[in-house]
N, C-alpha and C positions, 0 to 999 in steps of 0.2 A: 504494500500500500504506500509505504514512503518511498520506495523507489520509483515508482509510475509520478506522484507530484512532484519530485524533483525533478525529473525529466518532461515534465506538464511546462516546469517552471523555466527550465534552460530553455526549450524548444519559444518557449512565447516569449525570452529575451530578445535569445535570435531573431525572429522575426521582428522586434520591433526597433532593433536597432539595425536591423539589416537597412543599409539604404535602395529606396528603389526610383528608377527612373520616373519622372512626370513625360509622359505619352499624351500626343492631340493628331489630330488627323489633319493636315492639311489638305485643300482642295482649289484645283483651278480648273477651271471652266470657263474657254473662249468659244468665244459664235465668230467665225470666218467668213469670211463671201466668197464665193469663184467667180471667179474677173471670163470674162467673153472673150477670148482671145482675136476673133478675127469676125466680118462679117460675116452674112450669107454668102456662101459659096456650094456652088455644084446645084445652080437655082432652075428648078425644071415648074413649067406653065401649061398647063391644057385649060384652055378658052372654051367655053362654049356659049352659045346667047343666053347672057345675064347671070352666066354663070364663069369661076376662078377657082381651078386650083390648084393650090401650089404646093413645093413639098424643094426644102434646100438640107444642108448639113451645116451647121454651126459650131464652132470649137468652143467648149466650155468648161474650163478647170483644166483637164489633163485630157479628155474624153471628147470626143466627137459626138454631136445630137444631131437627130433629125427631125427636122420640124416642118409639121405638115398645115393647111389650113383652108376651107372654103368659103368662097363667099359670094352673095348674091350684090347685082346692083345693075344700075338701069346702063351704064355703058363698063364698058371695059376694064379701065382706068378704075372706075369705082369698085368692081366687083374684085380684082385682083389687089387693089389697097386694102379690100377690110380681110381677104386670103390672108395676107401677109400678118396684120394686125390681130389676129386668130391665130394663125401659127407661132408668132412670138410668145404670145400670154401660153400657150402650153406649151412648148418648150422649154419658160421660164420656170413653169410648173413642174416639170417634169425632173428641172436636173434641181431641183432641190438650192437656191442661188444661196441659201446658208447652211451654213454646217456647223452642227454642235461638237467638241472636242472635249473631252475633260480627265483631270489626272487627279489621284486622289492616294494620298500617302499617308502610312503612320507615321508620328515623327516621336520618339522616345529620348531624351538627354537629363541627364544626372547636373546640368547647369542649373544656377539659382534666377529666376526671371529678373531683368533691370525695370523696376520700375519707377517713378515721381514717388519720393518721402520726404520726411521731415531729418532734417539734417542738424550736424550738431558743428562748431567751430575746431579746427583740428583733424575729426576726421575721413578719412580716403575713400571716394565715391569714385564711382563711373562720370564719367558729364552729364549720363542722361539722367541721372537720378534726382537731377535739380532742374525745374521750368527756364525756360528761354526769358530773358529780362522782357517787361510788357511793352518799353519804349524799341523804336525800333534802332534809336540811335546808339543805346546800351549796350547791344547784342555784339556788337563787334569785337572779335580777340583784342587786347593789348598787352605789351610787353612789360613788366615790370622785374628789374634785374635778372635783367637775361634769360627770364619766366615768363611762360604764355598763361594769360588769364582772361576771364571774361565773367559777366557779371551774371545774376539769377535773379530770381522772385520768387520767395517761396508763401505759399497761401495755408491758413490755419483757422478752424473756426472755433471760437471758445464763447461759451455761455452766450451762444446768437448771436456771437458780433463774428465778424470775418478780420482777420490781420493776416495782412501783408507785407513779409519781411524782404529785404534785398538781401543780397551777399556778394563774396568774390572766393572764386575759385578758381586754383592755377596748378598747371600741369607738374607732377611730380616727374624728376628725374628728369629723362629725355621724349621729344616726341616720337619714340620706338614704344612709349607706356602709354597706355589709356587710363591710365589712374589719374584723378584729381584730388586737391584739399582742397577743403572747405578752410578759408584763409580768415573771413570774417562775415558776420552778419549782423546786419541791427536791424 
């Protein structure tokens, strides 16, 4: 009996100090068009009174269509215009002018997400972890000894009121590190 809970109790260490992947599924999903490559070509007409019809080949995407179409009208000219205006609209129908594509992947990593927090004076963030300055004059890198820094806004709300703090934060080491300090805030 005590040997089953002590091995109850190691097995549910383990597990809970086992670290595990955070996993999400990414998904793209583009709509394409296929472009007409060329006009009517190999365009064949049989006339008869008041009657058109037509029938050509069309390049579209990769693939060759054919497109057919009849039509009626009081001369010739009319009757073979609305042929052709019939055989467009279904050949357009036919090949399909958009296409749906889509890629859909697991993504699993043991990394920690960067996200916007509340930050303290001293210590070592990412950049993105602090908001973009609200002015847009602010936002620009500057040098200060031989240090690249640039300024923040950080936002906090306490007992229903909102504050708005600035800061400065400047790149540790060399621009080979994406680390930054939080240098100062008021």
């Amino acid at each position: 009996m005590k040997l089953s809970a002590i091995a109850l109790t190691i097995a549910g260490l383990t597990y809970c100090t086992t670290p595990r992947a955070e996993c999400y599924v990414k998904s793209d999903i583009r709509l394409t068009r296929q472009t007409i490559n060329a006009g009517p070509t190999d365009l064949q007409k049989l006339v008869t009174p008041g009657h058109c019809s037509v029938q050509y080949r069309v390049h579209i995407g990769d693939d060759w269509q054919t497109a057919e179409g009849v039509g009626v009208g009081k001369t010739e000219a009319e009757a073979c215009a609305q042929a052709m205006d019939i055989s467009r609209a279904r050949v357009l129908l036919e090949a399909s002018p958009q296409t749906v594509s889509a890629n859909t992947q697991l993504v699993c990593n043991d990394l920690t997400e960067i996200q916007v927090r509340r930050v303290h004076v001293g210590e070592t963030i990412w950049e993105s972890e602090v908001d973009m300055h609200l002015h847009p004059q602010e936002r620009k890198y500057f040098w200060y000894k031989n240090t690249q820094c640039r300024m923040f806004t950080e936002r906090n709300s306490k007992d229903s009121n909102l504050f708005t703090y600035q800061g400065v934060i400047c790149r540790t080491n060399s621009k080979a590190t994406s680390k930054w300090q939080v240098v100062d805030k008021y």
